[in-house]
ROVOKE-452275 format. One record per residue (C-alpha): x, y, z; residue in three letters. Coordinates in steps of 0.05 Angstrom, whole numbers, plus 5000, padded with zeros to 4 digits. Last residue first. Example, Ala and Ser with C-alpha at 12.3 -4.5 7.8 and 13.67 -1.06 7.14 Angstrom:
% residues 2
527349795143Ser;524649105156Ala;
***
This chain:
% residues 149
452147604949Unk;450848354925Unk;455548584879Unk;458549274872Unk;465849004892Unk;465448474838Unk;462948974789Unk;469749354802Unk;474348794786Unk;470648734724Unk;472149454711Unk;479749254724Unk;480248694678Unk;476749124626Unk;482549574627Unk;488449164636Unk;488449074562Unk;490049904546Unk;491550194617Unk;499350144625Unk;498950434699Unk;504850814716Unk;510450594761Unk;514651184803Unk;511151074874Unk;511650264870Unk;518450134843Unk;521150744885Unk;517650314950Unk;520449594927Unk;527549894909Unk;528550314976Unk;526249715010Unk;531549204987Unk;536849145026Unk;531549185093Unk;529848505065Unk;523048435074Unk;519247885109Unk;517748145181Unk;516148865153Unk;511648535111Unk;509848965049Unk;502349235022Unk;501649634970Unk;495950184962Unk;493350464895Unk;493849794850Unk;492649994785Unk;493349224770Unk;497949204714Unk;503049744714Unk;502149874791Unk;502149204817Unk;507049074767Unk;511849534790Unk;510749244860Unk;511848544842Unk;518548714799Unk;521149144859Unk;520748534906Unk;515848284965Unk;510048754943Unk;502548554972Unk;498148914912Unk;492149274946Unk;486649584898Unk;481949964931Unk;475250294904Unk;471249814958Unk;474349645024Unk;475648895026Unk;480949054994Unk;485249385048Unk;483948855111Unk;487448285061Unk;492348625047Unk;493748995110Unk;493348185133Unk;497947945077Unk;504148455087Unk;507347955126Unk;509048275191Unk;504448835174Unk;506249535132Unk;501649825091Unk;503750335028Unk;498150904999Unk;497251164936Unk;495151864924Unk;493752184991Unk;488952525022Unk;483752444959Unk;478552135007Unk;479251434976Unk;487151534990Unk;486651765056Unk;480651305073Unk;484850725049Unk;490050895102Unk;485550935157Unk;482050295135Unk;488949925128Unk;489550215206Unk;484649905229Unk;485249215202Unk;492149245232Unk;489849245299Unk;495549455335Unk;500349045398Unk;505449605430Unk;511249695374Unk;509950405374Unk;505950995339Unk;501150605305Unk;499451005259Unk;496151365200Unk;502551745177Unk;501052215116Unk;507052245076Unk;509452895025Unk;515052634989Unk;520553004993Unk;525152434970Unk;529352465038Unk;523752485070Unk;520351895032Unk;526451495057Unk;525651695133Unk;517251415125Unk;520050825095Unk;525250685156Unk;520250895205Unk;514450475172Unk;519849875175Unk;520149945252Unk;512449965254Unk;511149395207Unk;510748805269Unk;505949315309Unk;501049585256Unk;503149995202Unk;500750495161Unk;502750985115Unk;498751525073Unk;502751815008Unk;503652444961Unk;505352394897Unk;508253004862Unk;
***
């Protein structure tokens, strides 16, 4: 079973509620790594709590919650051994996962259609990574975090 680390910052919280209440009703074990309210977050805080649950083996993937989704995004792969896909449908998360590996998405709680939330997080915590081609895409991805500019 997967489990999961969540994060928002202020503009994701209410949507962190709603995604935390879904993975609850999946049993899915979540890990919340704040905020706790709508008062004003750094969310480049709390996409390094989140990636520290997953790097440290916490959590398996981990989902990010901003207005947007492109600051957690952003904040999240700057850390090395992350991969963070920003989801707007179920098609972008699935490939995140199926192509990318990507172990953390990112969604904007300002953005998404609460219709279509369920979709974008199931896409995301039931896609597999294809491997094969994407490979040597990846490991190049990997070199890029390990050089020194």
């Amino acid at each position: 079973m997967v489990r999961v680390a969540i994060g928002s910052d202020h503009a994701g919280f209410d949507l962190k509620q709603s995604i935390k209440a879904l993975l609850a009703r999946l049993r899915i074990p979540c890990e919340d790594a704040g905020t706790a309210s709508t008062d004003s977050a750094d969310y480049p805080d709390v996409a390094e709590a989140v990636a520290g649950a997953v790097l440290g083996g916490r959590a398996d993937r981990g989902i990010l919650i901003c207005g947007t989704g492109i600051g957690m995004s952003i904040a999240a792969n700057k850390i090395p051994g992350i991969r963070a896909a920003l989801a707007w449908d179920e098609a972008s998360a699935a490939l995140g996962r199926a192509h990318n590996d990507a172990n953390i998405m990112a969604i904007g709680g300002r953005t998404t259609p609460s219709g279509s939330v369920e979709g974008i997080v199931r896409a995301f915590l039931t896609t597999e990574y294809e491997g094969g081609r994407h490979d040597a895409r990846l490991a190049k991805i990997a070199r890029l975090e390990r050089k020194d500019t």
